[in-house]
C-alpha positions as CSV (number, residue, x, y, z in Angstrom):
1,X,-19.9,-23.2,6.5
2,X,-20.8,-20.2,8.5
3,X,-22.8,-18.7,5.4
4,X,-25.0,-21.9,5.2
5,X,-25.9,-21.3,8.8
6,X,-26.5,-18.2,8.4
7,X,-28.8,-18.6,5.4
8,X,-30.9,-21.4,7.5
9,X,-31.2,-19.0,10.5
10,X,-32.7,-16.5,8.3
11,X,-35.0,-19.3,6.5
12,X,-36.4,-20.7,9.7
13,X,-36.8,-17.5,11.7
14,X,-39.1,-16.1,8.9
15,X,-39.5,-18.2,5.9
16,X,-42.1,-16.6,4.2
17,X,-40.0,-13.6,3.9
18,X,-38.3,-15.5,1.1
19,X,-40.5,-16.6,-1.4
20,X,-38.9,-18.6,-4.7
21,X,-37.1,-16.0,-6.6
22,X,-35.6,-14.3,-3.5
23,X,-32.3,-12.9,-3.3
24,X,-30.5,-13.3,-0.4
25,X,-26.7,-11.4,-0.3
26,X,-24.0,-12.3,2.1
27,X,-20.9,-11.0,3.4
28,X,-18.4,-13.4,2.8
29,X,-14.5,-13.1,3.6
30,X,-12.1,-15.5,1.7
31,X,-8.2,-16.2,1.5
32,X,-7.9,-13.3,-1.2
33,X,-10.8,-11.1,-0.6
34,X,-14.6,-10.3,1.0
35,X,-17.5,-10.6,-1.2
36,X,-20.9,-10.7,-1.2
37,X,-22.6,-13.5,-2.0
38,X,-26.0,-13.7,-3.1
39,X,-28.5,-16.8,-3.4
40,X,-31.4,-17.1,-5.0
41,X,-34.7,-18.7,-3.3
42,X,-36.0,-21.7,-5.3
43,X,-39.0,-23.9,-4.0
44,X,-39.3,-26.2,-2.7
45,X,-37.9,-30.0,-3.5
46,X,-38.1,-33.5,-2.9
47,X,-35.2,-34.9,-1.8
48,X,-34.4,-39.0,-1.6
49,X,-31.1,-39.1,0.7
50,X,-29.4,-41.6,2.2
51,X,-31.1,-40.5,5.1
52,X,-34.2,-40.9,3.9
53,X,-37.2,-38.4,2.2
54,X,-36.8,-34.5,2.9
55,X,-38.8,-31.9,1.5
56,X,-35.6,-29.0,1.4
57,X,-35.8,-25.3,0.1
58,X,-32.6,-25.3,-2.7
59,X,-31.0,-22.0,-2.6
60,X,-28.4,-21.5,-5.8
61,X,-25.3,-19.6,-5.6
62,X,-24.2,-18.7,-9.7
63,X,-20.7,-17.9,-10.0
64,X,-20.4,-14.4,-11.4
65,X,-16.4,-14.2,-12.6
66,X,-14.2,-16.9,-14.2
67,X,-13.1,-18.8,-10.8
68,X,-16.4,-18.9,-8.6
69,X,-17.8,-21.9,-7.8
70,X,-21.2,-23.0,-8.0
71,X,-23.0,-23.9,-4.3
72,X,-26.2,-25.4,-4.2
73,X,-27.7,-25.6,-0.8
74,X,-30.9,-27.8,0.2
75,X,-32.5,-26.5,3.5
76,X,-35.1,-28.7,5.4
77,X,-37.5,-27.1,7.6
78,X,-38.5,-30.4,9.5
79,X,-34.6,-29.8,11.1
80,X,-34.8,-25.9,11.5
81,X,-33.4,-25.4,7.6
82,X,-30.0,-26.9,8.4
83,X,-28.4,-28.7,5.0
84,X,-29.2,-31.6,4.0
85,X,-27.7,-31.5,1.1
86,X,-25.0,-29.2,-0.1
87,X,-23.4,-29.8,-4.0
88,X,-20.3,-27.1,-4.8
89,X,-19.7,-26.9,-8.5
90,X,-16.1,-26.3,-9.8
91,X,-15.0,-24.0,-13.0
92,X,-14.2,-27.2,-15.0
93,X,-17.4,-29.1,-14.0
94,X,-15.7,-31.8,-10.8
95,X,-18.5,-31.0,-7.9
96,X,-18.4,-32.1,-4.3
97,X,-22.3,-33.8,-3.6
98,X,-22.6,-33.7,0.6
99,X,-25.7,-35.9,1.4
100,X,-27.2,-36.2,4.8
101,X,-26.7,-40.1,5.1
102,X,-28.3,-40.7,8.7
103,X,-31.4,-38.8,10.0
104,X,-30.6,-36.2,12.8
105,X,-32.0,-37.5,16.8
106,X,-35.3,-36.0,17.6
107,X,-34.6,-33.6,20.5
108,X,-36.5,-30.5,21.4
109,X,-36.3,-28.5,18.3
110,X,-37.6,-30.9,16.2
């Protein structure tokens, strides 16, 4: 979870630094090792939610050996480029789909 935060903090403190095609590598510390991971920038998407419409920046994590999964991350700007949407992609094809199902409350930082 920690990575997904961290990819939204970079996102919203200077999105233009990472245009589509942008790759982004992370430091990431597992129950067998550290790696890096690295996500590539896409543009921009519609989203239709349970929550409701959301324009999201997708960022793509491709496995690169036999047992990685697949992580696809949708970032919204109108919430600071926290998930909205977050779809993890076994070896064998089974995926985990987290939606956003109710809108977040407007505070400040919105």
């Amino acid at each position: 979870m920690s990575v997904m935060m961290q990819l939204g903090g970079l996102l919203a403190a200077s999105p233009d630094r990472y245009p589509a095609g942008t790759k982004i590598s992370i430091q990431t510390v597992g129950v067998r090792d550290g790696d890096v991971w690295v996500f590539v920038v896409g543009d921009e998407e519609k989203l239709t939610l349970p929550a409701g419409e959301f324009t999201a920046r997708k960022l793509t994590r491709t496995p690169r050996r036999d047992f990685d999964r697949k992580l696809e991350l949708w970032l919204a700007p109108q919430y600071g480029y926290l998930p909205v949407r977050i779809r993890q992609t076994e070896t064998n094809g089974d995926f985990a789909d987290a939606q956003l199902r109710k809108p977040l409350p407007e505070g400040p930082a919105n």
